[in-house]
C-alpha positions as CSV (number, residue, x, y, z in Angstrom):
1,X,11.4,16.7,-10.9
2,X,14.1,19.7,-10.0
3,X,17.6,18.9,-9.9
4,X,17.6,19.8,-5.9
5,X,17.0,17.3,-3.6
6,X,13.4,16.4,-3.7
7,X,11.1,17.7,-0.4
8,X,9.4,14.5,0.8
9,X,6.4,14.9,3.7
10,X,5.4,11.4,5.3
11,X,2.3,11.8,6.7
12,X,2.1,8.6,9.4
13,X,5.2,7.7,12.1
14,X,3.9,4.0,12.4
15,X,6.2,0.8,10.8
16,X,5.7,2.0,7.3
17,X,6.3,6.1,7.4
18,X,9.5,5.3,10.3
19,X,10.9,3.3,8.3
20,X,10.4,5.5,4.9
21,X,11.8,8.2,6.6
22,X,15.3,6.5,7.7
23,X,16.0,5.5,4.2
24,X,15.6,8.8,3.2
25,X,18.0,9.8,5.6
26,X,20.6,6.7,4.9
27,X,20.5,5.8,1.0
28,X,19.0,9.2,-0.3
29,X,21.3,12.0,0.4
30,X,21.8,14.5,-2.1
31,X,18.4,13.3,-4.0
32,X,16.0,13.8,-1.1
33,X,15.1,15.8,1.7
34,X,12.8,14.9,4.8
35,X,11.2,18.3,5.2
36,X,8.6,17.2,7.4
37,X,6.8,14.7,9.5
38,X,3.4,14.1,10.8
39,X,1.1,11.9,13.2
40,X,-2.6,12.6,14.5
41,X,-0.5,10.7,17.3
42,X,2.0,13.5,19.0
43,X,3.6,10.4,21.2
44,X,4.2,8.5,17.2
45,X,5.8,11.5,15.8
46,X,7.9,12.7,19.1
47,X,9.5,9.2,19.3
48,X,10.3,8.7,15.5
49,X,11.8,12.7,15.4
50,X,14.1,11.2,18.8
51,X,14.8,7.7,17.1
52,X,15.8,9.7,14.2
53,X,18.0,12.0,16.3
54,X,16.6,14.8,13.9
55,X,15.6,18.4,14.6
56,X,12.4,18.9,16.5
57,X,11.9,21.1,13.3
58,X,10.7,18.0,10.9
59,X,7.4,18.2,13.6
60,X,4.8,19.6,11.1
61,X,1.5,20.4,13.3
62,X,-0.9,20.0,11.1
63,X,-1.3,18.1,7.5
64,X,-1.8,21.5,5.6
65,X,2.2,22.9,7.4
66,X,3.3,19.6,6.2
67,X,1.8,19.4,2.7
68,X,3.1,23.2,2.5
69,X,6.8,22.2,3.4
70,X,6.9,19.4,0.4
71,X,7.1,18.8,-2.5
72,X,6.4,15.1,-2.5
73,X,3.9,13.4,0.1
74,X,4.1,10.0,1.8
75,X,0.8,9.2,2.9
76,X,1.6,6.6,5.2
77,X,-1.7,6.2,7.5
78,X,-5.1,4.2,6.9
79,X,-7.6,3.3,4.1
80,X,-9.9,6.0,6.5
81,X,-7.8,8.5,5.3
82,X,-5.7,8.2,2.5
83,X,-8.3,9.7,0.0
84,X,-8.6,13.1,2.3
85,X,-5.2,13.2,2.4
86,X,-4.2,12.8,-1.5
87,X,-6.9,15.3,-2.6
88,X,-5.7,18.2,0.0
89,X,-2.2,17.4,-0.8
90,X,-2.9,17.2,-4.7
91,X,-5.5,20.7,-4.5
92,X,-1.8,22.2,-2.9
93,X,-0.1,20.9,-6.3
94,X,2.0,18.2,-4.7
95,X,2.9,15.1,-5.9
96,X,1.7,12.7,-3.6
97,X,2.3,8.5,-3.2
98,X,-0.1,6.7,-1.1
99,X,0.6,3.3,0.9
100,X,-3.3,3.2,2.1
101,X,-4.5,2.5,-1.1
102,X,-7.8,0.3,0.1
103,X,-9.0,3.8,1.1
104,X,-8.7,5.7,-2.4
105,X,-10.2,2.9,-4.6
106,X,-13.7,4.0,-4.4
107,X,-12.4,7.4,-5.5
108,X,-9.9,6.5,-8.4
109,X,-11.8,8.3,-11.1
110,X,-11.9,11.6,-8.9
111,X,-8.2,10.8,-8.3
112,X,-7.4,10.4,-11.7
113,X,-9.6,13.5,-12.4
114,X,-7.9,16.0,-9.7
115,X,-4.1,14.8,-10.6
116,X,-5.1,15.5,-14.0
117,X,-6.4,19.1,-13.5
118,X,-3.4,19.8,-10.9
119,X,-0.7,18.4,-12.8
120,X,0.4,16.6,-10.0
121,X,1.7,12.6,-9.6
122,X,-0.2,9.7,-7.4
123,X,2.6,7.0,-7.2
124,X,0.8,3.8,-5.8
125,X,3.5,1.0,-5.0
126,X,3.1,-2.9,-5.9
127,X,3.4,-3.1,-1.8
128,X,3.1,-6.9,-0.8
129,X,2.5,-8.5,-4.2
130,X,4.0,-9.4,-7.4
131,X,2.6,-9.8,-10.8
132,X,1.7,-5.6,-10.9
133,X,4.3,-5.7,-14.2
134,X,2.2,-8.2,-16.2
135,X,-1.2,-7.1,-15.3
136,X,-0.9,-3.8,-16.5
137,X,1.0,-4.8,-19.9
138,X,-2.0,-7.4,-20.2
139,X,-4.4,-4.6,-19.7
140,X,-2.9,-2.8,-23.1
141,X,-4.6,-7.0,-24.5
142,X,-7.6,-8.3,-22.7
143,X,-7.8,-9.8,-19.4
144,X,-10.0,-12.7,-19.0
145,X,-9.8,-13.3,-15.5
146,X,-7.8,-12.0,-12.6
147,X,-8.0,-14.3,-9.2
148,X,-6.2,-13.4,-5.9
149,X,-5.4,-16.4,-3.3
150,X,-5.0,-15.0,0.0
151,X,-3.8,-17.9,2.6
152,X,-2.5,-17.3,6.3
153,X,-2.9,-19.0,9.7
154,X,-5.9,-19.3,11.3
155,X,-4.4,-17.4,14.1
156,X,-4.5,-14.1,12.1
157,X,-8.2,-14.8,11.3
158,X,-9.1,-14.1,14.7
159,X,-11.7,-11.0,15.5
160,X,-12.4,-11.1,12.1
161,X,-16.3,-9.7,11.9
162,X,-16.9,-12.0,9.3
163,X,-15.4,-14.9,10.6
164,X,-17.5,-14.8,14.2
165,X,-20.5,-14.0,12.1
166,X,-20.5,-17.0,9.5
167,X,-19.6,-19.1,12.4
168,X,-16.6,-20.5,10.9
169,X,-14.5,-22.4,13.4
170,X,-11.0,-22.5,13.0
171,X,-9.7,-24.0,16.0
172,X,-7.6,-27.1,15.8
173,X,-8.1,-27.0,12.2
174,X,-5.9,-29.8,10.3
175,X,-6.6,-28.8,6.7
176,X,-6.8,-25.8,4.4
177,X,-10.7,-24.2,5.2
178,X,-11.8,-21.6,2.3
179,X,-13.3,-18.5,4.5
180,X,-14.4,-16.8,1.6
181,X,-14.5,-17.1,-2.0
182,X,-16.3,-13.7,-4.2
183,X,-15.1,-10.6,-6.1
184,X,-13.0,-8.0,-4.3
185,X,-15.5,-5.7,-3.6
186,X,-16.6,-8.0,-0.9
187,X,-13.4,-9.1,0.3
188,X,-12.0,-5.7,1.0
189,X,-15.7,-5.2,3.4
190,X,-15.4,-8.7,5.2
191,X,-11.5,-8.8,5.5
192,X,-10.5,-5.2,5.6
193,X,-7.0,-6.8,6.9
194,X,-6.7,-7.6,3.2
195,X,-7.7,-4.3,1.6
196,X,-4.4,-2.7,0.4
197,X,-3.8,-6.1,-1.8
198,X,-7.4,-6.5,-2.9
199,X,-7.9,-3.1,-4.0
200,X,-4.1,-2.5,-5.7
201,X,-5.0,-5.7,-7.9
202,X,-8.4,-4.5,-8.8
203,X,-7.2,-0.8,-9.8
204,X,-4.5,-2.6,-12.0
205,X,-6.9,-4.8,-14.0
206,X,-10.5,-5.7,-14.1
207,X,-11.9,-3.8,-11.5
208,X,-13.7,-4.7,-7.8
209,X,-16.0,-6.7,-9.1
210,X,-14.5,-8.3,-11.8
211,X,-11.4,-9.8,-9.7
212,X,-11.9,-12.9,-7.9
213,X,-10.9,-12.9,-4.6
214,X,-10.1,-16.3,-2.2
215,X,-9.1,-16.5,1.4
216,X,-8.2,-19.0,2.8
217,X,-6.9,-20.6,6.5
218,X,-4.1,-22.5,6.4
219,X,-2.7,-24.1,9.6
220,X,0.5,-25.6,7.8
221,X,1.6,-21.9,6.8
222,X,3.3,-19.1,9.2
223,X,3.8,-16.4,6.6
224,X,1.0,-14.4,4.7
225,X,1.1,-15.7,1.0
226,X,-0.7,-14.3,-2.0
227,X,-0.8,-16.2,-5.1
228,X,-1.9,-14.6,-8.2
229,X,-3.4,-15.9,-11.5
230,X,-3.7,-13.7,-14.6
231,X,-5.1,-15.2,-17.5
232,X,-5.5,-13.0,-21.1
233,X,-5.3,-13.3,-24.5
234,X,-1.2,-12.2,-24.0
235,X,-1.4,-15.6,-21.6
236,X,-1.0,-16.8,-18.3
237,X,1.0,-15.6,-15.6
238,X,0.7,-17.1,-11.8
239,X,3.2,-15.4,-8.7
240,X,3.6,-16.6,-5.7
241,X,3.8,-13.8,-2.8
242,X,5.3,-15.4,1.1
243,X,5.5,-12.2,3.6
244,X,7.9,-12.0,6.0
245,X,6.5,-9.4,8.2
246,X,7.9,-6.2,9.4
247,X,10.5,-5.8,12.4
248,X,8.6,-3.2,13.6
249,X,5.0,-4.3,13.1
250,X,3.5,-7.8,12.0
251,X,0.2,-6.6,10.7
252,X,2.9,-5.1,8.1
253,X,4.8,-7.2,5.0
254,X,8.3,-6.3,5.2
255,X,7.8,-6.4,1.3
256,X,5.6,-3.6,1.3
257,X,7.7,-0.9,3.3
258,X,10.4,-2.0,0.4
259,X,8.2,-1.8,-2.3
260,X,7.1,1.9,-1.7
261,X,11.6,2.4,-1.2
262,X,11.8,1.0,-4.5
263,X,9.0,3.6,-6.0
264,X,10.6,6.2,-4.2
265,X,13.9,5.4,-6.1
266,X,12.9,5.0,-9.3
267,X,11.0,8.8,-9.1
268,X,14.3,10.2,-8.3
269,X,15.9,8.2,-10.8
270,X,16.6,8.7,-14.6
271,X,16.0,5.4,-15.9
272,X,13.4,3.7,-15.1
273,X,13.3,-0.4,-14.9
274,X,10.5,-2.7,-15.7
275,X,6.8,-1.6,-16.5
C-alpha cells in the first residue's frame, strides 16, 4: 500500500458502513481517506453524509464513480450483492474487503481466480466469531471436523421460512429446542439470518458441506452466541462467541462492525498480529 493516506469507498450507509466510515474519520487520520460513499438508498447516504457533517462531495452516484474514487472498497451491503460488487470493483484493480460474505461463498474460486489475475486484495474479516486464528493454522494439518453452535432466543426465530414450515413451535418454550442440525450449505438456505457466520467458517476450513452446523432456541439466553469446535490432528480448540448487538442495528453483532475496524488497521499497519 502507498505511503499516502489510503482511499477507502464503503459501499452501504446502514449500521456497518456508518459506522466504518466515522472511524475512518476519528482513529485513521493521516493513514486513510473517506473518498466516497454510496447507497442504492439516497435517504441512507444523505443522512450518514449530514451525521457525518462531511462534504456533499463523498456522495458517489453510482458504484462504478465510487469504485473509480478508491483505492480500497468497503462493501458493506447484502449477501445479494457482495459478489457483483467485489468482481466490478476487483476488474477496476481495487483492493476490495467484503462484510457480506454469505453472498460470495458460492463464488470463492472465481474470487480467488479474478484477485489473482488483477493483483488486487479481498480482506474478509473474522466478523462475529472467534476461532478464525486456529482454523486456518489447522488447515496447514488436517481438520477432522469443524461444528458451529448457533443459539439465540426464540424471539429472533420468528418469520423464519423454515421455522413456520417444519412447524416448530417455539412459544413458551422452557428448554433448549434444536431447530436444525446439518452442514452449512443448508443452514445458510434455511436461516439466511446466519449466513455471514456459516459461510466465513466454511471458507476457512472444510468447506459447506463438510462443517456441521447447529441452531438452536434458547429461551434462558438474550444475546446471539456461537460456540465453535475444531478438532484436527494439531488438536482441539472450542470458543465461545456472546453478541452484544449493534447501537445502531440489532440484526448486527457489535463484534462484527469491530472486527472489519480491526482488518482495516492491520492493512494500514506495518506489523501485523496473530494469524
Amino acid at each position: 500500500m502507498s505511503k499516502r493516506p489510503l482511499k477507502i469507498g464503503i459501499v452501504g450507509c446502514g449500521a456497518i458502513g456508518s459506522s466504518l466510515a466515522r472511524i475512518i474519520l476519528r482513529d485513521l487520520k493521516g493513514k486513510a481517506e473517506l473518498a466516497a460513499l454510496f447507497d442504492v438508498n439516497k435517504n441512507k447516504l444523505d443522512l450518514l453524509v449530514k451525521t457525518l457533517s462531511a462534504s456533499e462531495r463523498l456522495k458517489a452516484f453510482g458504484l462504478i464513480q465510487l469504485i473509480s474514487r478508491a483505492q480500497l472498497v468497503i462493501e458493506a451491503t447484502s449477501a445479494e450483492s457482495s459478489w457483483e460488487i467485489a468482481k466490478k470493483a476487483i476488474m477496476k484493480g481495487r483492493h476490495i474487503m467484503i462484510m457480506s460474505v454469505g453472498g460470495i461463498a458460492a463464488y470463492y474460486r472465481q474470487l480467488y481466480k479474478l484477485a489473482q489475475r488483477y493483483n488486487c486484495r479481498v480482506y474478509i474479516p473474522s466478523g462475529a466469531i472467534a476461532g478464525i486464528d486456529a482454523l486456518k493454522a489447522a488447515r496447514m494439518a488436517r481438520i477432522k471436523k469443524v461444528i458451529l453452535r448457533t443459539i439465540k432466543n426464540p424471539a429472533s426465530f420468528k418469520g423464519v421460512e423454515y421455522v413456520e414450515r417444519q412447524k416448530l413451535c417455539l412459544d413458551n418454550l422452557k428448554k433448549d429446542k434444536i431447530l436444525f442440525s446439518g452442514p452449512a450449505s443448508k443452514a445458510i438456505k434455511y436461516f439466511p439470518q446466519n449466513i455471514n457466520v456459516a459461510a466465513l467458517l466454511s471458507l476457512a476450513g472444510l468447506g459447506l458441506s463438510k462443517t456441521r452446523v447447529e441452531i438452536v432456541a434458547s429461551p434462558t439466553i438474550k444475546n446471539n452466541v456461537h460456540k465453535i469446535r475444531i478438532e484436527s490432528s494439531a488438536g482441539v480448540v472450542e470458543t465461545s462467541t456472546e453478541n452484544i448487538v449493534h447501537p445502531d442495528n440489532p440484526k448486527t453483532s457489535y463484534l462484527a462492525v469491530l472486527s472489519a475496524a480491526a482488518t482495516l488497521k492491520q492493512v494500514l499497519e506495518p506489523i501485523r498480529l496473530g494469524t
